[in-house]
C-alpha positions in Angstrom: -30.3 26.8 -25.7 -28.4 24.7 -27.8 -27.6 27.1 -30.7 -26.2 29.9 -27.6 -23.9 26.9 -26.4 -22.6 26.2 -29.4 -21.8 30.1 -30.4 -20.5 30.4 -26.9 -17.7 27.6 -27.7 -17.0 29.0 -30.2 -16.2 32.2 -28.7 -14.0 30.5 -26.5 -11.6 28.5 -29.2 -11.3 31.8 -31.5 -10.2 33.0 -28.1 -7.2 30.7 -27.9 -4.2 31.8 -29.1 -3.3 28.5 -29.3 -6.2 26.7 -31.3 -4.8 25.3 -34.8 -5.9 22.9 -37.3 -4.8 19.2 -36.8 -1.4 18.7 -38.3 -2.2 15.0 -38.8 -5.6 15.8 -41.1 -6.0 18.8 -43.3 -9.6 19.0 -43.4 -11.3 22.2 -42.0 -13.8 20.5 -39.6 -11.1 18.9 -37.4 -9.6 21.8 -34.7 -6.8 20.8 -32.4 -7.0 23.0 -29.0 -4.1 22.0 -26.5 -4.6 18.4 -26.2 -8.0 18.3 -27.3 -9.7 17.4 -30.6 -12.6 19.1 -31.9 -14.8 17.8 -35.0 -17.6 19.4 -36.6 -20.5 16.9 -37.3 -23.4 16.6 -39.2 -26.6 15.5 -37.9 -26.1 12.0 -39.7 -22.6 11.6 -37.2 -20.6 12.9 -41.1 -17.9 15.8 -41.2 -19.2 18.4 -43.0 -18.2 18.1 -46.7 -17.8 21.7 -47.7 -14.0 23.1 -47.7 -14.9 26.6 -46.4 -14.0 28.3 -43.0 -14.9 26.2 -40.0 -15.7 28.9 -37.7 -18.5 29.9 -40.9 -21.9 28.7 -39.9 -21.5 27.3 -36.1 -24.9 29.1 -35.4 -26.4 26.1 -37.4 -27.7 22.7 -36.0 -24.8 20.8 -35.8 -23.0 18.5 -33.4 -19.7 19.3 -32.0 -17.8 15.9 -30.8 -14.6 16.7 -28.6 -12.0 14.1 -28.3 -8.8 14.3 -26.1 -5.8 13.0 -27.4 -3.3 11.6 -25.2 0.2 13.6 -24.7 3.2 11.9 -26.5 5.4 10.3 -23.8 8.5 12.6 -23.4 12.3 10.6 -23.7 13.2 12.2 -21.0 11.0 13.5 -17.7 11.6 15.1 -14.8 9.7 14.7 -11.3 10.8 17.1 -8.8 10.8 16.6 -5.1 9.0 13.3 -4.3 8.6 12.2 -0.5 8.9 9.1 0.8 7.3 7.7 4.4 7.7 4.7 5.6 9.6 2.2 8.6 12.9 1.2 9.0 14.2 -1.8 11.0 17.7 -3.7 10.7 18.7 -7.8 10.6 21.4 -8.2 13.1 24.2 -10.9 12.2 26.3 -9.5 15.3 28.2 -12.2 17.1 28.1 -10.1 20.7 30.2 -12.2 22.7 32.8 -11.1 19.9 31.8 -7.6 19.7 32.0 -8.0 23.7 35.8 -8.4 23.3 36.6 -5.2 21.3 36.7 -1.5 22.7 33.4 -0.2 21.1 31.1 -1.3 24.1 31.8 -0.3 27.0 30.6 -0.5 30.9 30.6 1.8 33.7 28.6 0.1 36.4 28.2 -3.2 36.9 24.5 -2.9 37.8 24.0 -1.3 34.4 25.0 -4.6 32.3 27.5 -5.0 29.6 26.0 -4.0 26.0 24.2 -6.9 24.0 21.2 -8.0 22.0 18.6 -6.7 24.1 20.8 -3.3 23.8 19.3 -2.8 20.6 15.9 -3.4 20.7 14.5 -1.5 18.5 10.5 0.3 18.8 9.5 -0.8 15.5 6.0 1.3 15.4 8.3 4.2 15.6 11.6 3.8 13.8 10.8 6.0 10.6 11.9 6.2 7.5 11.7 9.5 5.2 13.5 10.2 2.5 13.2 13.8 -0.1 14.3 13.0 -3.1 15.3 16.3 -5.0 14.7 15.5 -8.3 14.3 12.1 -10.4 14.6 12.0 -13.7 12.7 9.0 -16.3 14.9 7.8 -19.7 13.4 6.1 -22.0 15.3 2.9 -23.3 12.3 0.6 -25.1 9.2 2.6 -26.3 8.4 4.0 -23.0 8.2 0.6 -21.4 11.9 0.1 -20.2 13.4 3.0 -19.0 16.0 4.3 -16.3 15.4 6.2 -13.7 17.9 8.1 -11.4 17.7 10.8 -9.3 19.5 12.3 -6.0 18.1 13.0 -2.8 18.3 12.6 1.2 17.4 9.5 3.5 16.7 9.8 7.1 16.9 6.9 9.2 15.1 7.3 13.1 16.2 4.3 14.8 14.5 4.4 17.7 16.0 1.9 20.9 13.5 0.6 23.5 16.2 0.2 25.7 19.0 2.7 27.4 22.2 2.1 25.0 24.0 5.6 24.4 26.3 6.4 21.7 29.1 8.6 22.7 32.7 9.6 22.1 36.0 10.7 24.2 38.6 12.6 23.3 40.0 9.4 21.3 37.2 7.1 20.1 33.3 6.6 19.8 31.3 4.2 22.1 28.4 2.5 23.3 27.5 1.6 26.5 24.4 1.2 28.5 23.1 4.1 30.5 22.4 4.1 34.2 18.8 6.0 33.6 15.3 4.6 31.1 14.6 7.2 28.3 11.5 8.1 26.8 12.9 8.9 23.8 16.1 7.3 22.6 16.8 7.5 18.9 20.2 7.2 16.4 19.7 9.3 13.5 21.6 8.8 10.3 21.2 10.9 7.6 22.8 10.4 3.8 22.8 12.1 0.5 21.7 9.6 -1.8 21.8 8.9 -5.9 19.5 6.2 -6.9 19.1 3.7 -10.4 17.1 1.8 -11.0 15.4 0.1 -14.5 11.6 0.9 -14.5 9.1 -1.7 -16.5 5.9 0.7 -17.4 3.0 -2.0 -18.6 0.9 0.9 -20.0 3.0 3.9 -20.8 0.1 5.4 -22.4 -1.8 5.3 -18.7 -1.3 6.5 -15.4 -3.2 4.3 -13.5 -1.5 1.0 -14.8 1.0 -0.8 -13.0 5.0 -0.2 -12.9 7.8 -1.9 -11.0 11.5 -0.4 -11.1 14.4 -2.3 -9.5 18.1 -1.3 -8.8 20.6 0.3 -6.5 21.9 3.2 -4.4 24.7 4.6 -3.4 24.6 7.7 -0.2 27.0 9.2 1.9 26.6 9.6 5.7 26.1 13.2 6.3 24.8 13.7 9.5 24.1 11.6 12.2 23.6 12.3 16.1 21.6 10.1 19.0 19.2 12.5 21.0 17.8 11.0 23.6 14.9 12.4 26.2 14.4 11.7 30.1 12.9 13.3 33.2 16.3 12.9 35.2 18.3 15.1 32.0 15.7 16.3 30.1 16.6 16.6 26.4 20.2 16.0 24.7 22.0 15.8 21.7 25.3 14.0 20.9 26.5 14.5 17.5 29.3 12.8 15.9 29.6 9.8 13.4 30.0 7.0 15.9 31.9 5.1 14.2 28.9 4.7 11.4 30.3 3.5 8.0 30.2 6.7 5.6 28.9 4.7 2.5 25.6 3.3 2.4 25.1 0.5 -0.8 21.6 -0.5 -0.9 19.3 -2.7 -3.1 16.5 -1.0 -3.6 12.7 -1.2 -5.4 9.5 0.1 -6.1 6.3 -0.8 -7.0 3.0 1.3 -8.6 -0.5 0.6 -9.5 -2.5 3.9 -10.6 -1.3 6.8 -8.2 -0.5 4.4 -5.1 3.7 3.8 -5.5 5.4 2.0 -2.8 9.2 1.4 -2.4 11.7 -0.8 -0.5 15.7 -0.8 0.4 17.7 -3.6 2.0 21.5 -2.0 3.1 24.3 -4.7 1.0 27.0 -3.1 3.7 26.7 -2.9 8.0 25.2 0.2 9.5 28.9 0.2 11.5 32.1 -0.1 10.5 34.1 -3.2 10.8 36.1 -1.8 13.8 32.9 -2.0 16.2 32.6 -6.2 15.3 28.4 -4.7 14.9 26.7 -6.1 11.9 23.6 -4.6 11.3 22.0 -4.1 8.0 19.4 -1.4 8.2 16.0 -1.8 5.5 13.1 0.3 5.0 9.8 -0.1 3.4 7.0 2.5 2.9 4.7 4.6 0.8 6.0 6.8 -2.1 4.1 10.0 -3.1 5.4 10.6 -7.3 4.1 11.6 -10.6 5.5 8.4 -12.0 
């Protein structure tokens, strides 16, 4: 039984078009298949001493060890479309009895309350975050164990109110304003093409299941962004438009792994709105991250 397994590997390595002898030792009983090692031994654990063909004689008794060699760590790699899940949520600075005084909130009725705090009270169990990143790509700066990373990709941002505020515009301007009905669904979407950097520390750039932590900055554009909101009185609708959103997103951002589990964070630097709406909100997000590296 032993003598047929050994014959039948080595059926299979004269098989491989890409079996060769190790560069980095020129004796015949070392074979490099791929990225694995294979050394002809003698019963006493020895290389065999003779010089001839190593495929001559494999029908005898000896022992075949197999060693894998690790992969030289590339300068530069490429992972391509990594997904991010996680929450989102936003500190709010806003002084409302300022914000009160300009022409972004707005009333109708009375009964339906001016536009405050309680306005944007977020459903934090359902206020997603999820981002596709197209591509990112790893540089190495210090043997493998500082390196840049960069990529591009698009964020998605589901704020989703517990409450009845409705973003809309007129012929002139964008507003807010309470709404005279309760929603079942009431979400702001804001969407934005996004390039991150960051520096990435690898402890163990020889393992994959060691621990790295990356740390830097992004830079989006708004691209899309619309409120759809859901209720038994309207039913479902759709309201596109920018809102008065600020177009550039500037974010500190992060990233931690341990072995294939990778998670990542971003705190927004600038307001979610621009200075004309007196609304100072600074959107975050934390979540899981599903990457090669």
């Amino acid at each position: 039984m032993k003598r047929l397994a050994i014959v039948t590997a080595a059926f299979l390595l004269s098989g491989s078009l890409f079996a060769q002898t190790d560069s980095t030792n020129n004796n015949s009983d070392t074979v490099k298949v791929g990225n694995f090692i294979i050394i002809k031994k003698n019963k006493d654990g020895n290389s065999s001493s003779d010089n001839k063909s190593i495929w001559k004689d494999w029908d005898r008794n000896f022992d075949i060890k197999i060693e894998r060699r690790n992969r030289a760590n590339r300068n530069v790699s490429t992972n391509w479309w990594i997904m991010d899940l996680g929450f989102t949520n936003f500190r709010d600075q806003t002084n409302y009895a300022n914000a009160q005084a300009g022409g972004y909130f707005r009333t109708f009725r009375p009964a339906d309350g001016a536009v405050n705090q309680n306005s944007f009270k977020l459903n934090t169990g359902k206020s997603t975050n999820v981002n596709i990143w197209f591509f990112m790509q790893k540089v190495n700066v210090v043997k493998h164990v500082v390196n840049l990373k960069y990529g591009l990709g698009l964020e998605m941002y589901n704020f989703r109110y517990d409450s009845r505020i409705s973003y809309r515009k007129d012929a002139t301007n964008p507003y807010v304003y309470n709404d005279s009905i309760s929603f079942s669904k009431n979400k702001l979407y804001a969407g934005y093409l996004t390039v991150p950097f960051m520096i990435n520390i690898n402890t163990t750039p020889n393992n994959r299941r060691g621990f790295s932590i990356s740390a830097g900055m992004s830079a989006g554009y708004l691209i899309s962004s619309r409120n759809k909101q859901k209720s038994s009185e309207r039913g479902k609708q759709k309201s596109p438009g920018d809102f008065n959103l600020e177009p550039f997103r500037i974010a500190a951002i992060g990233e931690v792994g341990l072995g294939p589990v990778r998670l990542y964070g971003s705190y927004s630097i600038n307001k979610l709105h621009k200075d004309i709406t007196r609304i100072e909100q600074f959107p975050y997000a934390f979540g899981i991250r599903f990457s090669r590296w």
